[in-house]
C-alpha positions in Angstrom: 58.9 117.1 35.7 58.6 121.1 35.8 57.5 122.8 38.4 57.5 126.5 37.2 57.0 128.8 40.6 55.2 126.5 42.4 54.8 127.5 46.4 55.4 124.5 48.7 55.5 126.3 51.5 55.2 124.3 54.5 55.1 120.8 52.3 56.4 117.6 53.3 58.1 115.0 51.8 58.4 111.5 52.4 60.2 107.9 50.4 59.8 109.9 46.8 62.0 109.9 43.8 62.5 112.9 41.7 64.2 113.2 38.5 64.9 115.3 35.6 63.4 117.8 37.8 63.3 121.7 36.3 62.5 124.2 38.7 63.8 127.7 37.9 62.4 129.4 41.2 61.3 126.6 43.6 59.7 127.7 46.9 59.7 125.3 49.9 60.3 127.3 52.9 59.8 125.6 56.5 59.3 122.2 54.4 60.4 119.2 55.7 61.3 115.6 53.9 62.3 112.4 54.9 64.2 109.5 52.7 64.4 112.1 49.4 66.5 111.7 46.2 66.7 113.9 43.7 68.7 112.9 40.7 69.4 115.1 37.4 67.7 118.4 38.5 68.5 121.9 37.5 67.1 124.3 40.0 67.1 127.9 40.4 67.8 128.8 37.0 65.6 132.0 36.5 66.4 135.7 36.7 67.2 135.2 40.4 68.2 131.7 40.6 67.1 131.3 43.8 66.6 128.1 45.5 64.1 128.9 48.6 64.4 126.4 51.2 64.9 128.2 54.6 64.0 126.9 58.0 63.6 123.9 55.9 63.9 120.1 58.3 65.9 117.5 55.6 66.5 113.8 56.5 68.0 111.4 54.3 68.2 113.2 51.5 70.4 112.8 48.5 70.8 115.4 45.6 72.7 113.8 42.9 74.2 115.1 39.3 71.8 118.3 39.8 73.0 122.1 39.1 72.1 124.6 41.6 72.1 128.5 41.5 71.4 129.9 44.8 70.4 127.4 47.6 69.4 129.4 50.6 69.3 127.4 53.6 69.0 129.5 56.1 67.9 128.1 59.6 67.1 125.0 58.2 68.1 121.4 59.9 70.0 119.0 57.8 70.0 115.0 59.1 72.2 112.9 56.6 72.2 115.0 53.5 74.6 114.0 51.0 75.1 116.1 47.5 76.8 114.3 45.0 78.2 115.3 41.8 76.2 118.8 42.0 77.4 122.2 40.8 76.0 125.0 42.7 76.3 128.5 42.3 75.9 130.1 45.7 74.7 128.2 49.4 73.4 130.4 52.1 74.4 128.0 55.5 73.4 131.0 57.9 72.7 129.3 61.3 72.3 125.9 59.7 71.7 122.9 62.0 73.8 119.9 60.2 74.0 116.2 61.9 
């Protein structure tokens, strides 16, 4: 699946299954998702590589065998977030809620 500069602002996510996910400049700030996995992805890959998912609310999500440039999580809530076997470039955990 591509998703080239597609704005999910505000989206939410619930029980889903991505993979083989490209998305060189994903958007998703203030998103929220629930019982998420993510396998084989390679996000934020683009000029900026920049992964936008501030004041984002995350539960039960896993991100497995993905790359990563710059993940900017900012504010964002994290509830039982594993990443697995990722390499990632730069994370932004500013004021980051984790549980």
């Amino acid at each position: 699946m591509s998703l080239h500069e597609t704005a999910l602002r505000g989206a939410f996510f619930s029980e889903c299954l991505a993979t083989d996910l490209h998305a060189p400049v994903p958007s998703a700030p203030r998103s929220s998702s629930r019982d998420v996995r993510i396998e084989r992805a390679r996000l934020g890959l683009a000029w900026f590589g920049l992964v936008e998912t501030y004041e984002a609310r995350m539960r039960s999500m896993h991100i497995n065998g993905s790359k990563l440039d710059f993940v900017n999580l900012r504010n964002a809530a994290l509830t039982d977030v594993l990443l697995s076997n990722c390499i990632i470039g730069e994370l932004d955990l500013g004021s980051v809620t984790v549980q």
